[in-house]
VODREN-330692 format. One line per field, with one value per residue: chain; x, y, z of N, C-alpha, C in turn. Coordinates in steps of 0.02 Angstrom, whole numbers. Layout:
% residues N
cadena	c(A,...)
n_east	c(X,...)
n_north	c(Y,...)
n_up	c(Z,...)
ca_east	c(X,...)
ca_north	c(Y,...)
ca_up	c(Z,...)
c_east	c(X,...)
c_north	c(Y,...)
c_up	c(Z,...)
% end
This chain:
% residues 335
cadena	c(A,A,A,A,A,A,A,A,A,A,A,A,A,A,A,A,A,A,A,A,A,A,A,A,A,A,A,A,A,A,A,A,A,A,A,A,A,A,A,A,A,A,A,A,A,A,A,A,A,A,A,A,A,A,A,A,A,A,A,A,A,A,A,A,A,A,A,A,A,A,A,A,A,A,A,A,A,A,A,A,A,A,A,A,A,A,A,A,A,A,A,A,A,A,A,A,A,A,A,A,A,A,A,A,A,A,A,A,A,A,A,A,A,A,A,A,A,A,A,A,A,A,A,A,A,A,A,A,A,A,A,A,A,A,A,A,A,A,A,A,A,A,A,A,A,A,A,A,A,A,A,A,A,A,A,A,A,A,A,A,A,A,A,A,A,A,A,A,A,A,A,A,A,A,A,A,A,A,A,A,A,A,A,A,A,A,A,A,A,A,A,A,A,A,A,A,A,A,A,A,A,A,A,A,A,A,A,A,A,A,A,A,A,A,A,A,A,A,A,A,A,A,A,A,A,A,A,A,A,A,A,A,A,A,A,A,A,A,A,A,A,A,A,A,A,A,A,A,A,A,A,A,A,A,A,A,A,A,A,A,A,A,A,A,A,A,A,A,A,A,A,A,A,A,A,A,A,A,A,A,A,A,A,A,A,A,A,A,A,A,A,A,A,A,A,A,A,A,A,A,A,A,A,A,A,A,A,A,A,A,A,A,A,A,A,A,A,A,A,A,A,A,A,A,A,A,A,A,A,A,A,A,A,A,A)
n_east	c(107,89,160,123,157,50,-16,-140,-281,-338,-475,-522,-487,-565,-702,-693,-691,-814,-899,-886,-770,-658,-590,-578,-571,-481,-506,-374,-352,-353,-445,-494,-372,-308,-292,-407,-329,-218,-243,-302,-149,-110,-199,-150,-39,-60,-117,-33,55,144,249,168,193,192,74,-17,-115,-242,-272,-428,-576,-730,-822,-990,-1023,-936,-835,-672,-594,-526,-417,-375,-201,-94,-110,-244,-271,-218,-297,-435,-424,-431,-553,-644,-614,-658,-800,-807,-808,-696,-614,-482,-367,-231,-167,-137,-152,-288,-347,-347,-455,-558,-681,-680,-800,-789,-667,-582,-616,-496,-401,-484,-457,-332,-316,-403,-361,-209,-85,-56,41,29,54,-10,-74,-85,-130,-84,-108,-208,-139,-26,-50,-90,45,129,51,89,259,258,228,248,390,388,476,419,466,555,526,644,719,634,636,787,777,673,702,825,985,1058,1059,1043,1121,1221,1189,1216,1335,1378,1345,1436,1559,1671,1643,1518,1562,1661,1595,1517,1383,1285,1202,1232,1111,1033,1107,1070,964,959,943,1070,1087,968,953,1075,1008,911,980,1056,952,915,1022,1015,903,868,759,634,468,510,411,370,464,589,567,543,641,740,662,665,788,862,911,1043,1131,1175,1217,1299,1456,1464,1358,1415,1545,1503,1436,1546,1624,1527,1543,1659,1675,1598,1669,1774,1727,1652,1703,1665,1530,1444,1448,1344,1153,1156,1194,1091,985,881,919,1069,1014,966,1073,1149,1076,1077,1198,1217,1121,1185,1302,1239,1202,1336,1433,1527,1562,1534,1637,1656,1717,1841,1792,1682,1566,1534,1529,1411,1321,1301,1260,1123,1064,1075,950,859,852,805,645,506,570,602,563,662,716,621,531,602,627,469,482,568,512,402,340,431,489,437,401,388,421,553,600,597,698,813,838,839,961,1028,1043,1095,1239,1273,1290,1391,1499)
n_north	c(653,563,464,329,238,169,53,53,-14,52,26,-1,142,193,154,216,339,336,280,409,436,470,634,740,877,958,1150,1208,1147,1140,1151,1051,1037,980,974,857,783,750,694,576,530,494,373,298,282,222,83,51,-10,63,149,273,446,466,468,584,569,636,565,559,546,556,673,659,546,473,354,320,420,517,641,718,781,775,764,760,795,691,581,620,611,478,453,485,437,312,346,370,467,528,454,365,450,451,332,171,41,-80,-7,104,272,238,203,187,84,26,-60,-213,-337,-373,-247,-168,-219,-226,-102,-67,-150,-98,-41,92,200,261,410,413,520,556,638,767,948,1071,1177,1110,1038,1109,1187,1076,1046,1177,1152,1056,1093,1211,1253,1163,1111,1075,962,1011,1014,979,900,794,734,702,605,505,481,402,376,381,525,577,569,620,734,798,790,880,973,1018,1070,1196,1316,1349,1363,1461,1583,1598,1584,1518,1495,1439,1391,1374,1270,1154,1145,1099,1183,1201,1080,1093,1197,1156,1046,1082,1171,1083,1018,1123,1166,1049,1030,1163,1312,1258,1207,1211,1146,1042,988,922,823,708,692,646,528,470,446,387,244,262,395,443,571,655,661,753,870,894,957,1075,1155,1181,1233,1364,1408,1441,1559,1626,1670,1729,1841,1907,1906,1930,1897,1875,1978,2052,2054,1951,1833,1772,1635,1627,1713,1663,1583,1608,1686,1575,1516,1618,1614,1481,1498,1583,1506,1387,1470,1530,1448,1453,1542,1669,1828,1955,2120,2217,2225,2302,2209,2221,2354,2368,2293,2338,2475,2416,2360,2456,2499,2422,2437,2557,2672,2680,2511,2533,2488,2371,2344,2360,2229,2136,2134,2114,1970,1911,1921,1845,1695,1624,1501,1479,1420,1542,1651,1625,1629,1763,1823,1740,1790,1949,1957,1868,1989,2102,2041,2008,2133,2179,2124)
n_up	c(1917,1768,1625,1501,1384,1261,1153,1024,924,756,737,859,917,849,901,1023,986,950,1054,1103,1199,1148,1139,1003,1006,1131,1190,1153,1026,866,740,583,480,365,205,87,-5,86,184,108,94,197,258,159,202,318,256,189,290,354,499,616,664,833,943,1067,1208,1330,1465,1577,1685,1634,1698,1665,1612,1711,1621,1582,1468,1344,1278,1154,1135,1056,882,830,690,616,686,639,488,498,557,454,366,383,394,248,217,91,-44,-109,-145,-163,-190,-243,-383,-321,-246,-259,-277,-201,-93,89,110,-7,-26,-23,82,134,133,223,323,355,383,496,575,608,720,831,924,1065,1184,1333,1464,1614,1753,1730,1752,1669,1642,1609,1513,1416,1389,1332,1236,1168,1145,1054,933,914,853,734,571,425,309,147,-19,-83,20,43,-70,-73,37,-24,-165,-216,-310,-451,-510,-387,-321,-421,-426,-264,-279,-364,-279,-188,-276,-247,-293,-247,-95,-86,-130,-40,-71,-5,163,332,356,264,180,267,255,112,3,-88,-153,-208,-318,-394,-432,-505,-611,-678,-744,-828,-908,-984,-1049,-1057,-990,-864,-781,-643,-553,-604,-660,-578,-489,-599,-663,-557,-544,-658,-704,-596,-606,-702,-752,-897,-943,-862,-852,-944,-917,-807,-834,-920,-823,-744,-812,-851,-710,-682,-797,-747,-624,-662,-732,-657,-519,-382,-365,-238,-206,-275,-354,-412,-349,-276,-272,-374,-460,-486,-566,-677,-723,-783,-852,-944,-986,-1046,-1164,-1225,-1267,-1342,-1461,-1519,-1502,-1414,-1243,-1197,-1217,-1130,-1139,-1047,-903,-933,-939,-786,-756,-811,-756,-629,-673,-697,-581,-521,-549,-536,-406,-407,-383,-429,-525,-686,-866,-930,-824,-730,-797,-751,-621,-602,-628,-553,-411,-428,-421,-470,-490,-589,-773,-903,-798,-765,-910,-949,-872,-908,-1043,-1022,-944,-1049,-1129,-1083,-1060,-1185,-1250,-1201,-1278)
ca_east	c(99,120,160,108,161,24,-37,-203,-307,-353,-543,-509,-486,-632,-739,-691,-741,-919,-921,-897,-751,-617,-616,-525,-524,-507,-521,-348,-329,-362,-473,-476,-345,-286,-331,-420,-260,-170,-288,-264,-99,-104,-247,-121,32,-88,-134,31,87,215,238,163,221,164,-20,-23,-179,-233,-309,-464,-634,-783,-894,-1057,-1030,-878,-801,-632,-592,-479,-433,-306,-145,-55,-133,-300,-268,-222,-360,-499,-425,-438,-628,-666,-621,-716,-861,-815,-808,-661,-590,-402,-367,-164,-135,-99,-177,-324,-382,-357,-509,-619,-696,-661,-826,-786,-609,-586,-590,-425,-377,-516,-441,-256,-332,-437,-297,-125,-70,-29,72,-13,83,-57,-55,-124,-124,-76,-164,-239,-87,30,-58,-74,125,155,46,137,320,263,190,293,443,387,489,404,504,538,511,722,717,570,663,833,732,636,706,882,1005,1100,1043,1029,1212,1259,1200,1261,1417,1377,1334,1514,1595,1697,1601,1488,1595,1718,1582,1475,1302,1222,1188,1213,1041,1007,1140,1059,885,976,924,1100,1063,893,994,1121,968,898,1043,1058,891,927,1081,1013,850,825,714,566,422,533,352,359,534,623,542,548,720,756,645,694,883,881,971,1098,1137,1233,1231,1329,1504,1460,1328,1478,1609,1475,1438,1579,1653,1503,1542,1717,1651,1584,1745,1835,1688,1590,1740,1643,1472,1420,1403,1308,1120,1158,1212,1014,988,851,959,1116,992,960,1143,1181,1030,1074,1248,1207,1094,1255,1362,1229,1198,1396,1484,1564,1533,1551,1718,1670,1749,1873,1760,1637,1517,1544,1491,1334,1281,1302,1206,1052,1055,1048,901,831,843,750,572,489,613,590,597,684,726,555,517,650,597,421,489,604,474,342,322,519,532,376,428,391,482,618,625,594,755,863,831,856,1026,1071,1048,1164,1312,1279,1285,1486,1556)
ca_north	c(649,501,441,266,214,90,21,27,-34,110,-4,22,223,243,119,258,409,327,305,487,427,520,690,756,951,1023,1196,1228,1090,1156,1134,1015,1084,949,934,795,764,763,632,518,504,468,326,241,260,129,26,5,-46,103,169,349,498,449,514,602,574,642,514,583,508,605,689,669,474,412,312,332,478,533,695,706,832,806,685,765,791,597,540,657,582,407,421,531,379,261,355,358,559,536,428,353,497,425,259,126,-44,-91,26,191,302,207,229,137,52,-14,-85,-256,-346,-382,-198,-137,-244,-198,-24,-87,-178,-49,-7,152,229,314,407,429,567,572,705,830,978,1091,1207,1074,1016,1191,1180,1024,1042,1230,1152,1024,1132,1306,1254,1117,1129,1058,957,1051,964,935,852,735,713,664,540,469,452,391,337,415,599,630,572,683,829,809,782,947,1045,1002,1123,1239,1385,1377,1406,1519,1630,1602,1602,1461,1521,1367,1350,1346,1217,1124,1129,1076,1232,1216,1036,1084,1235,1121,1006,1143,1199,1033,1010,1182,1128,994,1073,1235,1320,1219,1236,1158,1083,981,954,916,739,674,693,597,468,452,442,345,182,296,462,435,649,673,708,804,919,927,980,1131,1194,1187,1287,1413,1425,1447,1603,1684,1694,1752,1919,1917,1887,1952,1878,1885,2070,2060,2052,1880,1794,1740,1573,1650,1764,1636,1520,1655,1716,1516,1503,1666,1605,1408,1496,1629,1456,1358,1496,1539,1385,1453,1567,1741,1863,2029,2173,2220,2282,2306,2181,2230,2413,2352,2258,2397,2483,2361,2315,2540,2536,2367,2467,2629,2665,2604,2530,2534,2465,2305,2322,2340,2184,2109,2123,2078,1919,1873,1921,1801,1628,1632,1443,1472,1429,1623,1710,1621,1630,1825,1824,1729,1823,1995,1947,1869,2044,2120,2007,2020,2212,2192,2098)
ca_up	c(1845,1737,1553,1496,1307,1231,1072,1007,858,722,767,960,932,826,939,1078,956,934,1125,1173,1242,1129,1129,964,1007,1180,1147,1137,974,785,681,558,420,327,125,68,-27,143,215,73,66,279,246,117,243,338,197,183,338,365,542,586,720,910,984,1139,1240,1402,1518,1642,1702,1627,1742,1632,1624,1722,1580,1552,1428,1321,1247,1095,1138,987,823,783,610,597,687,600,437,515,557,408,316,403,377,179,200,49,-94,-83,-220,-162,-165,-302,-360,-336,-183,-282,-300,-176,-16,120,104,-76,-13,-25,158,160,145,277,410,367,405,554,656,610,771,829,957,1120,1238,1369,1491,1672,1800,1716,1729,1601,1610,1559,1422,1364,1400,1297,1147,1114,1140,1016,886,903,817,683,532,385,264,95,-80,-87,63,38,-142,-47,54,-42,-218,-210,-356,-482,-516,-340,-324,-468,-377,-202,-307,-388,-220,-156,-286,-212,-323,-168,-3,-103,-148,-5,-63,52,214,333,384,166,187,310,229,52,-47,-125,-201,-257,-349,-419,-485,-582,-649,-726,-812,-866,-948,-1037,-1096,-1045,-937,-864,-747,-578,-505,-659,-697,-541,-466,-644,-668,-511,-547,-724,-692,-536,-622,-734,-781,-943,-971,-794,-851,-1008,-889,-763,-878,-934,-784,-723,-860,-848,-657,-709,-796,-676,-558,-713,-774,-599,-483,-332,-369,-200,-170,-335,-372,-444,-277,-254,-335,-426,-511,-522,-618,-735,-769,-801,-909,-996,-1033,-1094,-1208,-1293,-1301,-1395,-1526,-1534,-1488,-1352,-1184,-1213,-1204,-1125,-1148,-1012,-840,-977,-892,-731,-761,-823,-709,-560,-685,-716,-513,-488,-597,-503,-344,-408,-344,-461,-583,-755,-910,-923,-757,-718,-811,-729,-561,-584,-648,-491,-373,-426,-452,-489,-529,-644,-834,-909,-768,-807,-989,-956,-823,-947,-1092,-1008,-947,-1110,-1164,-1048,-1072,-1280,-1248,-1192,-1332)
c_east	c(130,108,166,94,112,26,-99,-233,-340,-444,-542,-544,-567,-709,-747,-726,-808,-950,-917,-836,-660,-619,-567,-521,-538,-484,-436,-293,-361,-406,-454,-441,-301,-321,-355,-354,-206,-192,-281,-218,-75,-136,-208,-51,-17,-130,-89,85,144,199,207,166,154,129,-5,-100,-173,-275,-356,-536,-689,-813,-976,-1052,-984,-856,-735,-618,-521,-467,-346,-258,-111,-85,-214,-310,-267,-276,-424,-494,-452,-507,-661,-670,-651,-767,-861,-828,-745,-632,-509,-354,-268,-111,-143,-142,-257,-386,-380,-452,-558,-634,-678,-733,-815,-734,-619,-570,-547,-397,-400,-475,-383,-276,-325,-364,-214,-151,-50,-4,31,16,35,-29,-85,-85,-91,-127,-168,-168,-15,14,-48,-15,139,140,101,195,320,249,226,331,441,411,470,458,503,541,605,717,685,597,729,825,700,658,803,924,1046,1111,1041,1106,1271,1251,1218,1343,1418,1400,1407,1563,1618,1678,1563,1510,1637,1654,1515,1399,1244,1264,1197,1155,1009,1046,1111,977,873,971,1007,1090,1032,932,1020,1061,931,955,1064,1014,897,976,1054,925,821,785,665,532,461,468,336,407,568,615,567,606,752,727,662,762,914,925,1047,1076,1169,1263,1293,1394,1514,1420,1411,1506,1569,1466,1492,1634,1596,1540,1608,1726,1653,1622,1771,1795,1658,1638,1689,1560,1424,1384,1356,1219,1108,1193,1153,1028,943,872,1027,1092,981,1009,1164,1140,1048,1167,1250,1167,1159,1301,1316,1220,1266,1442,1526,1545,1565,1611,1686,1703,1777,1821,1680,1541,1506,1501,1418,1296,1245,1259,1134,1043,1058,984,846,815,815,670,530,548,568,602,628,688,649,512,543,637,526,442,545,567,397,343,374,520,484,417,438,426,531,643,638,685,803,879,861,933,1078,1089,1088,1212,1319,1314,1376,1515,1586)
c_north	c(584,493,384,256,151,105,20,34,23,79,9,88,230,214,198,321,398,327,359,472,455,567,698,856,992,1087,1236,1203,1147,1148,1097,1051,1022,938,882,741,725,678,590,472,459,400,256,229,219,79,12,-19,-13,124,231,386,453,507,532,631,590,624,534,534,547,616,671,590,417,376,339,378,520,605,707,770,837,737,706,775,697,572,560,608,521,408,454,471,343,265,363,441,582,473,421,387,467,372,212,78,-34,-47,114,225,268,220,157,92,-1,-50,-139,-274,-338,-305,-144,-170,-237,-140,-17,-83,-128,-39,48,165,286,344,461,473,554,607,746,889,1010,1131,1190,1052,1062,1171,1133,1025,1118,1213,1112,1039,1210,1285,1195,1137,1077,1014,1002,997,930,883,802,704,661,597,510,451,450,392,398,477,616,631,633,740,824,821,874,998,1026,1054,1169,1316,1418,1406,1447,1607,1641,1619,1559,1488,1446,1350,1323,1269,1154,1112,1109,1133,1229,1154,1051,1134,1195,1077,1037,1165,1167,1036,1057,1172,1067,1002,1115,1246,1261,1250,1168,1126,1052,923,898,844,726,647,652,540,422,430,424,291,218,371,470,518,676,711,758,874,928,997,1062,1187,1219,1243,1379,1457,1475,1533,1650,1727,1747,1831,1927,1885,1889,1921,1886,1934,2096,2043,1971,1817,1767,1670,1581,1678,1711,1607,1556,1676,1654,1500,1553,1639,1524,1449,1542,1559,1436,1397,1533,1487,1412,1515,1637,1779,1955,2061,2190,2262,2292,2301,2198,2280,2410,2332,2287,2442,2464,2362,2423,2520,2479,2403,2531,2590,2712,2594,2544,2528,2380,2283,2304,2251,2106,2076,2092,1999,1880,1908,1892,1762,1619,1579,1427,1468,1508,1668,1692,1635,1709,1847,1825,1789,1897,1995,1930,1940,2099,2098,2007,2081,2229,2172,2124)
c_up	c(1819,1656,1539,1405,1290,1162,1060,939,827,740,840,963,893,865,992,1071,966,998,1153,1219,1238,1106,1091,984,1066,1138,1141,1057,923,764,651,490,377,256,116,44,35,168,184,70,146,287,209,165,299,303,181,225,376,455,558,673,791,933,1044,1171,1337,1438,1563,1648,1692,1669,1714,1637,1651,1690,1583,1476,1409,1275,1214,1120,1085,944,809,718,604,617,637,536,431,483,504,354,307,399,312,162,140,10,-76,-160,-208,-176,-238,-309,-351,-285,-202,-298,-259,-94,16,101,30,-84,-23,47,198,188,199,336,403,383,483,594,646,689,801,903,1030,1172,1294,1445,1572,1730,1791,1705,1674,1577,1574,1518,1397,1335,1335,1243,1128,1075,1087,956,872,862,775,613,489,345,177,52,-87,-29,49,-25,-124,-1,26,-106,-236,-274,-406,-502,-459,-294,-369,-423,-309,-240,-312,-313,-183,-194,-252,-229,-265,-126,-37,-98,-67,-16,-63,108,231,349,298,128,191,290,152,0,-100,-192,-239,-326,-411,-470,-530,-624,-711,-760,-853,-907,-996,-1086,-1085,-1004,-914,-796,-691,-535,-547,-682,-656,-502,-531,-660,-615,-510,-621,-726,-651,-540,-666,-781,-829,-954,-925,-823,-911,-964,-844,-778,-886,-871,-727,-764,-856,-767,-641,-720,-759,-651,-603,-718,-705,-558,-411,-335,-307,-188,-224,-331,-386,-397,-247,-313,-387,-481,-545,-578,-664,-778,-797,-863,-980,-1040,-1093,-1160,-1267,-1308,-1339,-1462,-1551,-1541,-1434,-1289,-1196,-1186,-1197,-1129,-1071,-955,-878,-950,-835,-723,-777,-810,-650,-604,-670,-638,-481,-510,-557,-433,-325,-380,-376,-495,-648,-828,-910,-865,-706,-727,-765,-655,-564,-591,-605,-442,-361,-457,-493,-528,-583,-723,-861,-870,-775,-856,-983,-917,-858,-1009,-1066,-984,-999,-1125,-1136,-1062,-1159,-1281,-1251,-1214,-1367)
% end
């Protein structure tokens, strides 16, 4: 068995497709499942010159015409997109300037042959048999973890809001109370948290697949709000410890639910001026209430409401507002 790293021209590979001479799906490869969307945005990461994940091809000699022959192990989605392009089977619905919205045929030269000649990565296969390819595409494909939208946010859009909140997710509110798991850690879910928390703080609910980029791209050179949001949530968080010592073993130890009890209290300070004074245990009892009545079958009633509205489309504007609101109305209840 052998492995042999080349280079060849995105014109090379599709030369080879037209010859019959790359096969994109033995039959243990996919389908083609990438969105148009998807394809786009792959088309402009070589229009713009960026690098992209390494092809694994497996090297044999056709029987039907002795040529040299290739058969994709891992990269048929990328290629499909490639020649999908080249045949003008989609629009550059991704990309910027003067190459947006156009097929490859309507490109300007220049930008066909930055296409053409990108180089790509081949790590070609020979004599392996069928059961190690099997072998190789699974090990490469079983355990692929996606990036999530924080991540791709922490990479890609740097600068002063995304400083604030790492700052944020460092509070000690977190590891005291324990409610990041380390793998939620380790996949950021406490940041992303922390960056809602904020927008929420500074204008209320929103629809987080609207809010949450903006805010990082908006506030990338300065955050002037930073130590005024701090100071707030840090006082709400404050809270908490003080009426909801135990938060954990609580209902409200999901970030769905924290973002709700934080939302429900910013909204009692702005129409009081300050963060509410339960009644001694008061809160407490009412909560172990509300979180029995959450755990009936069915609930009902508020609680009813309650639940539909943290079991769907959570970071949706309306289930929020419904979340907040119903908690306000708990913590009003014990003054």
């Amino acid at each position: 068995m052998q492995r042999t790293a080349v280079t060849r021209t995105v014109e090379n590979l599709y030369n080879l497709y037209k010859g019959e001479q790359l096969i994109l799906q033995p039959e243990f490869q996919r389908n083609s499942v990438w969105p148009r969307k998807a394809k786009a945005y792959f088309i402009d990461t070589l229009l713009a010159g960026r690098p992209v994940p390494l092809l694994f091809f497996q090297r044999a000699t056709s029987p039907r015409h002795g040529l040299v022959t290739y058969y994709v192990v891992d990269g048929q989605q990328r290629l499909r997109a490639i020649i999908e392009f080249l045949e003008d089977g989609f629009r550059l619905v991704e990309s910027k300037g003067s190459a947006k919205g156009r097929y490859f045929s309507e490109l300007a030269e220049s930008a066909k042959r930055s296409i053409l000649d990108h180089q790509l990565v081949i790590d070609e296969l020979v004599g392996y048999s069928d059961t190690d390819t099997r072998d190789i595409f699974k090990r490469m494909n079983k355990y692929v973890v996606r990036a999530n939208p924080q991540e791709i946010r922490h990479a890609t859009k740097p600068g002063q809001f995304a400083d604030f909140v790492v700052a944020l997710s460092k509070l000690e509110f977190w590891s005291n109370h324990k409610l990041f798991t380390a793998t939620q850690q380790t996949r950021m879910r406490d940041r992303e948290l922390c960056a809602e928390l904020v927008i929420l703080l500074i204008e209320g609910p929103q629809d987080k697949k609207a809010s949450v980029d903006l805010y990082y791209d908006t506030y990338s050179e300065a955050f002037p709000e930073a130590r005024h949001i701090r100071k707030h949530l840090e006082n709400c968080l404050a809270w908490i410890e003080k009426y909801i010592p135990e938060i954990e073993k609580t209902f409200l130890r999901k970030p769905t639910d924290l973002y709700s009890l934080v939302g429900a209290l910013d909204r009692i300070c702005r129409k009081q001026g300050q963060l509410p004074r339960p009644k001694s245990d008061a809160l407490s009892e009412r909560l172990k209430a509300f979180e029995a009545k959450l755990r009936a079958k069915p609930p009902r009633g508020e609680a009813a409401r309650y639940a539909e509205a943290a079991s769907r489309q959570t970071d949706n504007l309306r289930p929020r507002q419904t979340r907040i609101e119903i908690i306000e109305k708990l913590i009003l209840a014990t003054l």
